[in-house]
VODO-709060 format. One record per residue (C-alpha): residue in one letter; x, y negated, z negated. Coordinates in steps of 0.25 Angstrom, whole numbers, plus 5000, padded with zeros to 4 digits. Layout:
residues N
AXYZ ...
//
This chain:
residues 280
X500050005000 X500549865002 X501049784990 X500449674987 X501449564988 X501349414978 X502449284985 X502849194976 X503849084973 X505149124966 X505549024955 X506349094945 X507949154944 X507349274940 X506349274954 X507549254961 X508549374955 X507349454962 X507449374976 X508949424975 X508849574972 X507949574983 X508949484993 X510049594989 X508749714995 X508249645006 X509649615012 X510849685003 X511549545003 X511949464989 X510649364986 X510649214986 X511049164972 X510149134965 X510548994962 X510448964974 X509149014977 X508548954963 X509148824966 X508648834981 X506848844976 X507048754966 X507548664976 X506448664986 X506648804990 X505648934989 X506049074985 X504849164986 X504549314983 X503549424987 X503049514975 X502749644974 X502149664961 X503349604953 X504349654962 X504949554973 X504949614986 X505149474994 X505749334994 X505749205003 X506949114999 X507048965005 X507648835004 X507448685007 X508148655021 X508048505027 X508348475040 X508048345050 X507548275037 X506548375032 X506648495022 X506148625025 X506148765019 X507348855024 X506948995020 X508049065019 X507749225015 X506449315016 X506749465010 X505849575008 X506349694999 X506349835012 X505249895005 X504449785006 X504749735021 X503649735033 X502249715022 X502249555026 X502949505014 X503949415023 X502749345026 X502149335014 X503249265010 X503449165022 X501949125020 X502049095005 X503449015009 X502648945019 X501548905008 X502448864998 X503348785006 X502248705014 X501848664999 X503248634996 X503148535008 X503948615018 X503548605031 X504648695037 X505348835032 X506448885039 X507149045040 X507949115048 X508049245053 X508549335063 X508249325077 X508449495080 X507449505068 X506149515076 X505349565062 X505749435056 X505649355069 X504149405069 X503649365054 X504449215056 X504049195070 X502549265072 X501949265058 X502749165052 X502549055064 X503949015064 X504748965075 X506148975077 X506948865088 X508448885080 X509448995083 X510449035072 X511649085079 X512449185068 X511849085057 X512449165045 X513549205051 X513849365049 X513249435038 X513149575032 X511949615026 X511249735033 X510349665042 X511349555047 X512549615047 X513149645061 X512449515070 X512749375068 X511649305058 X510749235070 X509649175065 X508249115071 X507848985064 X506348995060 X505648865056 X504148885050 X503348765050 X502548795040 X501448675041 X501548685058 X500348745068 X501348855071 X501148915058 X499948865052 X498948905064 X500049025068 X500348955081 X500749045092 X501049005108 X500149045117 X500949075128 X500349175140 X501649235140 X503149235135 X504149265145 X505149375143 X506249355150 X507149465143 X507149615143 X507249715134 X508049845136 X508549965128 X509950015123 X509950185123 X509550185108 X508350105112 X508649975105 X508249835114 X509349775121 X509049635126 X509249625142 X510049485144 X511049435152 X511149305143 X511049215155 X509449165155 X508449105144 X507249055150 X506848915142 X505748875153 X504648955148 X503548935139 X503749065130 X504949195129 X504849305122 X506349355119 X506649505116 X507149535100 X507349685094 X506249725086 X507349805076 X508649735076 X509249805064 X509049945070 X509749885083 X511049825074 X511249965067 X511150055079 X511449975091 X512449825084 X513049775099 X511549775103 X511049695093 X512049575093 X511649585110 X510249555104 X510849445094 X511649375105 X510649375115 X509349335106 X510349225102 X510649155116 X509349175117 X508649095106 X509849015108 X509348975122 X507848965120 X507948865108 X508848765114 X507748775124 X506748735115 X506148875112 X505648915099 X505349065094 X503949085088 X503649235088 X503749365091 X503049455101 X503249615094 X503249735103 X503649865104 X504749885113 X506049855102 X505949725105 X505149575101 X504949455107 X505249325102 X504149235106 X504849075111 X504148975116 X504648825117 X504648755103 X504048625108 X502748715110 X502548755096 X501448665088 X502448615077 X502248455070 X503248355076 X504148365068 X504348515066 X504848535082 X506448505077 X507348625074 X507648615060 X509148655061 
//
């Protein structure tokens, strides 16, 4: 049966010595300090956990950011204990960062995450609302835990406006078709190879849809030179696409090894005025 999970605010030292057990299960790393975590929510920032019963099996972490003369919420870690992963609770925690944060007065929250991680791509992008016009090239340089180690640490740039049409009334384009304009092929073990030469990135059209693995852990364990293939050319393309004035804003799921990024151009998407910058 499903658990039944509570989100609250984290205020205490005590809350926080929890958030770092389940840093070192989620992702077998050393936490975050804890001074700098406290000093961090009682400085305009927000630690939040998801509850089962008494037992944390969730936390959101975030911290004030300011850019182009305005703060906004940078949030920097989302885990979810492995027994507890795929029953929603990564949303329930965005949804209650998002409340708190509009009543904080925030209008905007940042993440990152990485762009090979379609699981991830399809809670920030297509139920999330995010949008993402910012491509991180090996942002945290190399790292060794077990689900970076072995690529350089690109990153995608999500930034969620929390008060926008786009994620109040779940805005979505309306496009009658996104073009593909790459294939898709197999190695022998069956694993997606992306079919590129690296010389052609359309940017006159309205919508793409760009090829991404739909398990890139299994790919980096059993088949590593094929994986970086996918890093480098994901990057050049995103690269590309966003100098052009693309934005991502979902994901298109199938069955074939393989999801599609959805990109349309930026200026399209029903943001205020002032929310069409890049924050950098």
């Amino acid at each position: 049966m499903k658990p039944t999970i509570i989100t609250r605010k984290l205020e205490t030292i005590e809350e926080l010595r929890l958030v770092q057990s389940l840093e070192k299960t989620v992702w077998g790393m050393d936490p975050i300090p804890i001074h700098q975590t406290y000093t961090a929510i009682t400085n305009g920032g927000l630690m939040l956990g998801a509850f089962d019963g008494e037992r944390l099996v969730g936390f959101s972490y975030s911290f004030t950011g300011f850019a182009n003369g305005k703060a906004y919420l940078c949030s920097h870690m989302l885990g979810v204990h492995p027994d507890y992963q795929l029953m929603g609770i990564g949303k329930l925690l965005k949804d209650e960062q998002r409340k708190l944060a509009k009543e904080m007065g925030y209008e905007l929250i940042t993440w990152t995450f990485d762009p090979l991680e379609s699981r991830n791509a399809y809670l920030n992008l297509s139920k999330l609302y995010g949008i993402c016009s910012i491509y991180l090239e090996n942002w945290y340089g190399e790292m060794e835990d077990g689900l970076n180690k072995g690529l350089p640490t690109d990153r995608f740039k999500i930034e969620w406006w929390i008060a926008s049409e786009r994620v109040e009334k779940g805005w979505v384009p309306t496009l009658d078709r996104f073009e593909r304009p790459f294939t898709v092929g197999k190695t022998e073990q069956g694993y997606p190879v992306l079919e590129w030469d690296e010389q052609n990135v359309p940017t006159d059209v309205d919508g793409l849809e760009i090829p991404v693995p739909d398990h890139i852990q299994l790919i980096k364990s059993s088949e590593p030179t094929l994986a970086l293939d996918w890093r480098l050319k994901i990057r050049k393309i995103f690269q590309t696409l966003f100098q052009a004035g693309y934005a991502l804003v979902g994901v298109n799921r199938s069955k074939a090894g393989v999801h599609y990024y959805q990109v349309i151009k930026r200026s399209t998407i029903p943001l205020t005025t002032s929310e069409r910058g890049d924050i950098q």
